[in-house]
C-alpha positions in Angstrom: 5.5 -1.4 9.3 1.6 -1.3 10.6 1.3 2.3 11.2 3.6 3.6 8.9 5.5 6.9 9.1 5.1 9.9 7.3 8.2 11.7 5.4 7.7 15.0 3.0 8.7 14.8 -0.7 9.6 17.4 -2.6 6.8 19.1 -3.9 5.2 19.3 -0.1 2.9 16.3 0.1 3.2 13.7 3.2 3.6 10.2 2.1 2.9 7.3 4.7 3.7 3.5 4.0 1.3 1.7 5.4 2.1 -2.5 5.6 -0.3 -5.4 7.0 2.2 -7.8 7.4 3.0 -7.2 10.8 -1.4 -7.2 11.5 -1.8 -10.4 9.2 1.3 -12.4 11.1 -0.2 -11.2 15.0 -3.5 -12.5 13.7 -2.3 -15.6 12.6 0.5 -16.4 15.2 3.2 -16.7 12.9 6.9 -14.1 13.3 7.9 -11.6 11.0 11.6 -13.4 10.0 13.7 -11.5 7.1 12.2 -12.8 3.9 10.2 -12.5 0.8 6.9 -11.1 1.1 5.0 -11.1 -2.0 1.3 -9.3 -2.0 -1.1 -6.7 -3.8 -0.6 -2.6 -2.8 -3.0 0.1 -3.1 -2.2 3.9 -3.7 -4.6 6.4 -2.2 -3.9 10.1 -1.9 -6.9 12.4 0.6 -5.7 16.3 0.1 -1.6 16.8 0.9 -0.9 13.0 2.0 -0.3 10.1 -0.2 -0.6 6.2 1.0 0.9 3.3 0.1 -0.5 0.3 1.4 1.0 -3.1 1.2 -0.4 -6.5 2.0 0.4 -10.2 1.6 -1.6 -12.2 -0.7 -3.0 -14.4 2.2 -4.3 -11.2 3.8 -6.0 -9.4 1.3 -6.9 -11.5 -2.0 -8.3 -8.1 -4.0 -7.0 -4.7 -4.6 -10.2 -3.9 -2.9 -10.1 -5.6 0.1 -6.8 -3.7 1.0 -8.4 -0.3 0.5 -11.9 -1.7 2.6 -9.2 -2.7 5.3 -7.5 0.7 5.6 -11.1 2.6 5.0 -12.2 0.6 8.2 -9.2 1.0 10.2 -9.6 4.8 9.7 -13.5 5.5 10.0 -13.8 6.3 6.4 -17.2 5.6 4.7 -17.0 3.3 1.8 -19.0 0.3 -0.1 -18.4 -2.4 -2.7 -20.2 -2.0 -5.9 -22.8 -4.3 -6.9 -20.4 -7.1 -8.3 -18.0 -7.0 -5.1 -15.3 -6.3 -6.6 -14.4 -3.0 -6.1 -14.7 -0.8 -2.7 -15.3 2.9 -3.1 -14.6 6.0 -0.7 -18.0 8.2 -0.1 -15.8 11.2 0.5 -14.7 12.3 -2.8 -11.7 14.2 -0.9 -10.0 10.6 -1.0 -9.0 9.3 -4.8 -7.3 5.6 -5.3 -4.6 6.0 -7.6 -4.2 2.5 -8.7 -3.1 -0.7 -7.4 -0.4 -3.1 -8.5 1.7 -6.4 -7.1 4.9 -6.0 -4.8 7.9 -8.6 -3.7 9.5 -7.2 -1.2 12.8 -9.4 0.0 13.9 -8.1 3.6 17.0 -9.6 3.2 18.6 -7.8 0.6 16.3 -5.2 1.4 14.9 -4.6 -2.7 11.3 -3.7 -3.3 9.8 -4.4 -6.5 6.4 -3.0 -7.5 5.0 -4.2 -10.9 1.7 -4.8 -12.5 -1.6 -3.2 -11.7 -5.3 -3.5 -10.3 -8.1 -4.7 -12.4 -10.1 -2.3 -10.8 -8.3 0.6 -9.9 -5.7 0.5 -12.8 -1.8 0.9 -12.8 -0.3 2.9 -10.2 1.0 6.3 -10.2 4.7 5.7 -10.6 5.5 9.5 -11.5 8.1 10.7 -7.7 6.9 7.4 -6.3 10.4 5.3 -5.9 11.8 9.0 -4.4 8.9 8.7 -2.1 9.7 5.7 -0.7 13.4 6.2 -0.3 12.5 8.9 1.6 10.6 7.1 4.5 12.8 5.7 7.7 11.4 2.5 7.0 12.7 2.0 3.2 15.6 3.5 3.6 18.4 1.4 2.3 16.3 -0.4 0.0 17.1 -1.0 -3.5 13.0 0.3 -5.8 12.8 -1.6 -9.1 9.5 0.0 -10.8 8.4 -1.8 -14.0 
């Protein structure tokens, strides 16, 4: 789930998962077996196309780092603020939504998203579990949204 893939929702806009698991286990050597991941997700939305990114907790410690991560791996100019603790987008085309915490268990395929970022706030949450049904890559899952 790296590159993600992009599905349309209802009212038009693209939405693309985007998950580091598979880049933080080929980086560390270790296999991607059905299981519980548990990590920190960002929600970032540039003109007609909404992200959600996911990472493990041993991959991205801050809400921050995750969107630095996907900045870099997309050539999109950003910087931390003074304190380091949060990592803004130059381009003002691109607006973080908020951030929260996600368990994801593989092997009853359920995805819960909870919590928020200290920096970025609580996520959107308005169309966001029929967003994520609608990608190839949740489908079948079971969204809990508190």
């Amino acid at each position: 789930m790296h590159g993600g893939i992009f599905s349309e929702s209802a009212n038009g806009m693209q939405f693309l998962i985007i998950h580091y698991s598979e880049l933080y286990c080929a980086q560390r050597a270790c296999s991607l077996k059905p299981g519980k991941i548990i990590g920190k997700f960002v929600q970032i939305r540039h003109n007609s196309t909404e992200y959600l990114i996911f990472s493990p907790k041993e991959f991205t410690k801050y809400h921050a780092d995750i969107v630095k991560r996907f900045c870099r791996d997309r050539g999109i100019d950003g910087v931390y603020n003074d304190q380091l603790k949060r990592f803004d987008i130059h381009d003002p085309s691109w607006d973080i939504l908020g951030g929260g915490k996600f368990e994801m268990d593989q092997g009853k395929s359920i995805l819960r998203l909870y919590d928020n970022s200290m920096v970025y706030g609580k996520f959107n949450a308005s169309g966001l579990k029929k967003n994520i049904l609608s990608s190839k890559e949740m489908s079948g899952y079971r969204i809990v949204i508190e």
